[in-house]
C-alpha positions in Angstrom: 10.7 -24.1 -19.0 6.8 -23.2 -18.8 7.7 -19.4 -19.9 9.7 -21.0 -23.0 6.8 -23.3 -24.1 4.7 -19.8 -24.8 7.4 -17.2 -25.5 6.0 -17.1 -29.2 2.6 -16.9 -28.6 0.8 -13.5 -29.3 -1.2 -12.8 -26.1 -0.4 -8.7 -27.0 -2.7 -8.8 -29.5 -5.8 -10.8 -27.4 -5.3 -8.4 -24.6 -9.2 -8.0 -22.8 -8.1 -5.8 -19.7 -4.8 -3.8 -18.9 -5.0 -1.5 -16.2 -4.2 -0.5 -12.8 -7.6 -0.4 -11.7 -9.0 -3.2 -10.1 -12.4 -2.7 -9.9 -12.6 -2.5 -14.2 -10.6 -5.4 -14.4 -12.3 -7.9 -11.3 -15.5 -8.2 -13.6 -13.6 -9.2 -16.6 -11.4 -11.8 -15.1 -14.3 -13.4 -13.0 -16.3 -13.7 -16.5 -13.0 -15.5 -18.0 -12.9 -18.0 -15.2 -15.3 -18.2 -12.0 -16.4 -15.8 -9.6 -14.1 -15.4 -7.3 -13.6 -13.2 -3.8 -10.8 -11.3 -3.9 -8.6 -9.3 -0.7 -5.2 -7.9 -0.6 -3.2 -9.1 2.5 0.2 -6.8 2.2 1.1 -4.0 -0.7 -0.8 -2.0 -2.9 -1.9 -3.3 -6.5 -0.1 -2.0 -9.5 -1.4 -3.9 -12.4 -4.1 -5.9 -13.7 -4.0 -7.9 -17.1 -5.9 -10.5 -19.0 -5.0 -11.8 -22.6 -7.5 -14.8 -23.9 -6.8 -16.7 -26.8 -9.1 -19.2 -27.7 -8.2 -22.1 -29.5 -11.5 -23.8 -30.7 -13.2 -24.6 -27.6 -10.0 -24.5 -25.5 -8.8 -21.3 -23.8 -5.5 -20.3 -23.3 -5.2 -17.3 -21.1 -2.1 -15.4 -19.2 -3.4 -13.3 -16.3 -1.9 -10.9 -14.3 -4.6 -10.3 -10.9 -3.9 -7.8 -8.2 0.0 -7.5 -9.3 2.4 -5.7 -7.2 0.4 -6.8 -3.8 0.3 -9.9 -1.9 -3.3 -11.7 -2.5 -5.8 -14.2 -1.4 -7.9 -15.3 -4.2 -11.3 -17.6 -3.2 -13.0 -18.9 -6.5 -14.8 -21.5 -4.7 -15.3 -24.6 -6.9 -14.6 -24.8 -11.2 -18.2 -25.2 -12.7 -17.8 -27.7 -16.2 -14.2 -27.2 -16.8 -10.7 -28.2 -15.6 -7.7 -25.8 -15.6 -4.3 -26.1 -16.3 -2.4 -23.4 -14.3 1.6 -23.0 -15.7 3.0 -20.3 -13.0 5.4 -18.2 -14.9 6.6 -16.0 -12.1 6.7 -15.7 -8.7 4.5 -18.1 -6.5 0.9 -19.3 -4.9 0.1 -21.1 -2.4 -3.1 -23.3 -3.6 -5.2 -24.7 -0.8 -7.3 -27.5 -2.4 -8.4 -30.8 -1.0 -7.5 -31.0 2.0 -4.0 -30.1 1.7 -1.5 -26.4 0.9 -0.2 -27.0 -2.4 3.2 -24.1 -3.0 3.5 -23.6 -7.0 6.0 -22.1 -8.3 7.5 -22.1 -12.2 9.1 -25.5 -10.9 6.0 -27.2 -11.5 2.0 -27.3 -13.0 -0.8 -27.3 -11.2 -4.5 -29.0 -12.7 -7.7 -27.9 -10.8 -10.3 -30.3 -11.2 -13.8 -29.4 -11.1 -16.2 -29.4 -8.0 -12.7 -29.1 -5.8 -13.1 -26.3 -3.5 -9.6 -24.1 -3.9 -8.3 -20.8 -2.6 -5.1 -19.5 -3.2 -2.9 -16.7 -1.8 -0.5 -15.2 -4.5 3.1 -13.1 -4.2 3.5 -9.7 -5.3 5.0 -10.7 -8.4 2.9 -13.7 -9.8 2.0 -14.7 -13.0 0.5 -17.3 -14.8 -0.6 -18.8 -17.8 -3.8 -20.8 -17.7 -5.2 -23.6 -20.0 -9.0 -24.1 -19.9 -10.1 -27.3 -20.6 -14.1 -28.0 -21.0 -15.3 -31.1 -18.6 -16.8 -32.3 -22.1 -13.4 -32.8 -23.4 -12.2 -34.9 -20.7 -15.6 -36.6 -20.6 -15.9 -37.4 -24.7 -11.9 -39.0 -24.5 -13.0 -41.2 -21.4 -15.8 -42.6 -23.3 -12.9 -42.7 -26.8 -10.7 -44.4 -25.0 -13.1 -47.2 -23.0 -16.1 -47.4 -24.9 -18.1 -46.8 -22.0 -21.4 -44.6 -23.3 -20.7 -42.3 -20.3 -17.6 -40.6 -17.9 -17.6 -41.2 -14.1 -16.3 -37.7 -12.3 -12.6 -37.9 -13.0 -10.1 -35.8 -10.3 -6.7 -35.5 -11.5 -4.2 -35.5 -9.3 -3.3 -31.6 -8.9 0.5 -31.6 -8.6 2.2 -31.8 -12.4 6.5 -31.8 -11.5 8.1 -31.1 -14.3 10.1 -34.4 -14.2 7.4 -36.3 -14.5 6.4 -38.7 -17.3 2.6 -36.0 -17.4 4.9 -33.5 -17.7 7.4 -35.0 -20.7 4.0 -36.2 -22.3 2.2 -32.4 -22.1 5.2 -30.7 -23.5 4.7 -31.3 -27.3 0.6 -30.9 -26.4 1.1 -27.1 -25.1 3.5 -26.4 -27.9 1.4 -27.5 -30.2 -1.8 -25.2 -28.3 0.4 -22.1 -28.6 0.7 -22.8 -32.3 -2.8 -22.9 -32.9 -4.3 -20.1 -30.4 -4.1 -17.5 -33.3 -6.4 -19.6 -35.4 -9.4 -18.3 -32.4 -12.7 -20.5 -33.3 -11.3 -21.7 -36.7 -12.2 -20.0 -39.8 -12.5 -22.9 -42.1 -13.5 -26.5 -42.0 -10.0 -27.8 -41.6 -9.3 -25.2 -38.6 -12.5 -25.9 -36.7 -11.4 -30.3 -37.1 -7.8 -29.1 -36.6 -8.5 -27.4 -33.4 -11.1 -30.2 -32.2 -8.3 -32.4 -32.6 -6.6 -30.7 -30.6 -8.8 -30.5 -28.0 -9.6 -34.7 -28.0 -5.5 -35.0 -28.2 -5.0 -33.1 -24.5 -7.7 -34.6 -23.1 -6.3 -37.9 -24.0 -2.6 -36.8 -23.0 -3.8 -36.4 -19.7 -6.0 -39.3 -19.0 -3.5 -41.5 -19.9 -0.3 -40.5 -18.2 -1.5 -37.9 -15.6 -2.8 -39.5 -12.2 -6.1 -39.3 -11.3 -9.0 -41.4 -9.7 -9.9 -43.3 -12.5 -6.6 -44.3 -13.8 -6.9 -47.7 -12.2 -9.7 -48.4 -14.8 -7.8 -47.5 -17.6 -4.2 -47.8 -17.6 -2.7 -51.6 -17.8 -1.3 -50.9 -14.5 -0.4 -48.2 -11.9 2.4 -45.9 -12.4 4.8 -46.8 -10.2 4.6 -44.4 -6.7 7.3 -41.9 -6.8 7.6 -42.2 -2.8 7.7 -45.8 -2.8 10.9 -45.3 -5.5 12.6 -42.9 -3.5 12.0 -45.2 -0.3 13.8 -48.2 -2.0 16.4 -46.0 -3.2 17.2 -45.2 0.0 17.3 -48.1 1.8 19.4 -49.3 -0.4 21.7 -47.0 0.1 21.6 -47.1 4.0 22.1 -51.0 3.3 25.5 -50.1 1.6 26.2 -47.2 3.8 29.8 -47.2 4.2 30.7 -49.0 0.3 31.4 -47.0 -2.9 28.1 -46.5 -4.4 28.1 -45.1 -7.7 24.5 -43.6 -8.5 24.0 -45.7 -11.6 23.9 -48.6 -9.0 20.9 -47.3 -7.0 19.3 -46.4 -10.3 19.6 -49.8 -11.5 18.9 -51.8 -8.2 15.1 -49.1 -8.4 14.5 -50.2 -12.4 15.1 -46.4 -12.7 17.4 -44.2 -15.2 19.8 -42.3 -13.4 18.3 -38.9 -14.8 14.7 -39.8 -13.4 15.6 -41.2 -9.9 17.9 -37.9 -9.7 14.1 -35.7 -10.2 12.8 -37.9 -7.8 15.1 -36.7 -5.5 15.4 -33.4 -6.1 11.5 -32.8 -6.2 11.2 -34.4 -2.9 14.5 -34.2 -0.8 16.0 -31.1 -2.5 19.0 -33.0 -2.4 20.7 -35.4 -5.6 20.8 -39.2 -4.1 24.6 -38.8 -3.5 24.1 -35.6 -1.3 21.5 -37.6 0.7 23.6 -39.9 1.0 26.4 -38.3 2.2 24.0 -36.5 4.9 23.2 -40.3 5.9 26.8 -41.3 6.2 27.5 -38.0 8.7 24.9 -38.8 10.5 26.0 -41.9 11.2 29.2 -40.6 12.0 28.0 -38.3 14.7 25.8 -41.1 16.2 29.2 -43.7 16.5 31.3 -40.3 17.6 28.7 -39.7 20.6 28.3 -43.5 21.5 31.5 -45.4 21.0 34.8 -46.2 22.5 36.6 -43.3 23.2 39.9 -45.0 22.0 38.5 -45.8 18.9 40.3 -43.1 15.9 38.0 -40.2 14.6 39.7 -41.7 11.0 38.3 -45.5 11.2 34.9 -43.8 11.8 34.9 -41.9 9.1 36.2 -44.6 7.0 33.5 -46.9 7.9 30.6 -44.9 6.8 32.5 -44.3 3.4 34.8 -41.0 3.5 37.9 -42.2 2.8 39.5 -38.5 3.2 39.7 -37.2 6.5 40.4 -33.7 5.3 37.0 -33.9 4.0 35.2 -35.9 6.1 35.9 -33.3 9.1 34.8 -30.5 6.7 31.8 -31.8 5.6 31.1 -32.4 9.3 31.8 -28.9 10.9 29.4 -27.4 7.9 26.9 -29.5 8.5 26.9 -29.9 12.3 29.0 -27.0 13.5 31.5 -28.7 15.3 34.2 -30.6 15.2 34.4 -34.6 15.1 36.7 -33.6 18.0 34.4 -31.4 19.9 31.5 -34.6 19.5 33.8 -37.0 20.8 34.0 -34.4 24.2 30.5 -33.8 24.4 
């Protein structure tokens, strides 16, 4: 998905640095971004690159930074700008208030400034970047309330690619690849164009990316994601043993079917009917260990909703590595 949205965009031709040679290419990257300290945990580094487009006064970069080694990167805090970082290959683990953040091309990740971040990289990552100037966020604030100045805004960093940020971002970056090539704007109508621009992501984010002013400025908060999962799954503990088609949990959370499935997936790793059929063994195994010994391994397993026994003791040896048999003689 991220590598898609920029697969037409010409970063060949804005190349600043391509080499194997750190020390040349440290200097350049550090002017494109921040300062930054810079050690190798594990390998040996085999490439460097930096391509910078910019698009009025937005930058859109793809950086390649001690490739082919394992890498702890310490940029301390972003000084006047936020950045969008769109991992294209490989992964990062971003350290960053208070809490380790793994990024991967599964989801965004927006560094807001005065945060203190690290980061340690894999061999093999990449990444796009997005620079946005505090200004822009600052200028939309004051658009979009009146207000004659911004408060410090902190976005939430996490962007999942599920989520309503995400969906609303899309057309925003597309449209940001489109117009890199036109650099500072040539003409009148490219420098508004690409101003525009700028004042349109700024306002994309403010309004349906989380951050600490959102309570201000939005009607009313998002609903949480957790909290949507948690009533999803109580529900379905409620109906533990019943048919449960997943349209019925959607529509008990006020959720489509596709979004409470992302939910799920971005926090269980699981769909809602495979956490649900994890519930239901679990279940299983608790009334195999703790009830009558004359009660049949089949009325168990019908109770907590398989009505196959075939598959019911499958899906219990896979999952516990036993038998319902071999429970039951525990």
């Amino acid at each position: 998905m991220i590598t898609s949205l920029f697969a037409q965009v010409p970063f060949d031709q804005y190349r600043v640095i391509n080499t194997d040679d750190f020390d040349e290419a440290h200097p350049h990257i550090c002017q494109a971004l921040n300062s930054a300290k810079f050690q190798v945990l594990r390998g040996q580094i085999q490439h460097n690159q930096l391509d910078l487009l910019p698009c009025g006064h937005l930058s859109l970069i793809k950086l390649r930074y001690g490739y082919g080694a394992e890498v702890s990167v310490d940029p301390g805090c972003l000084e006047g700008y936020f950045l969008l970082v769109l991992p294209t290959q490989g992964k990062a683990a971003f350290h960053f208030d208070g809490r380790r953040i793994e990024v991967s091309p599964r989801e965004a990740f927006l560094i807001s400034p005065d945060k203190r971040f690290h980061f340690q990289a894999s061999h093999d990552y990449e990444q796009v970047l997005l620079r946005v100037n505090r200004s822009a966020i600052d200028d939309a604030w004051c658009r979009l309330t009146a207000q004659d100045h911004a408060p410090p805004i902190f976005f939430d960093a996490v962007i999942s690619l599920h989520s309503p940020g995400w969906q609303a971002l899309i057309p925003m970056l597309q449209w940001v690849g489109r117009c890199a090539n036109l650099g500072q704007g040539n003409s009148l109508a490219q420098a508004a164009l690409l101003a525009q621009t700028e004042v349109l992501l700024a306002t994309t984010l403010l309004l349906h990316q989380p951050h600490s002013m959102a309570a201000y400025l939005w009607p009313a908060p998002p609903p949480s994601a957790s909290s949507a999962i948690r009533r999803a799954q109580a529900y379905m503990l409620e109906h533990l043993g019943e048919r449960l088609p997943v349209a019925s949990v959607a529509s008990h959370c006020g959720l489509s079917v596709r979004r409470l499935q992302a939910l799920f997936q971005d926090e269980c790793r699981l769909s809602p009917l495979q956490w649900l059929r994890h519930q239901r063994l679990l279940a299983a195994r608790l009334s195999l260990q703790t009830a009558e010994r004359n009660e049949k391994i089949a009325d168990v397993a019908m109770r907590y909703g398989f009505s196959h026994l075939g598959e019911f003791s499958r899906a219990y040896r896979q999952t516990f590595g036993e038998t319902p048999q071999q429970t039951r003689k525990s």
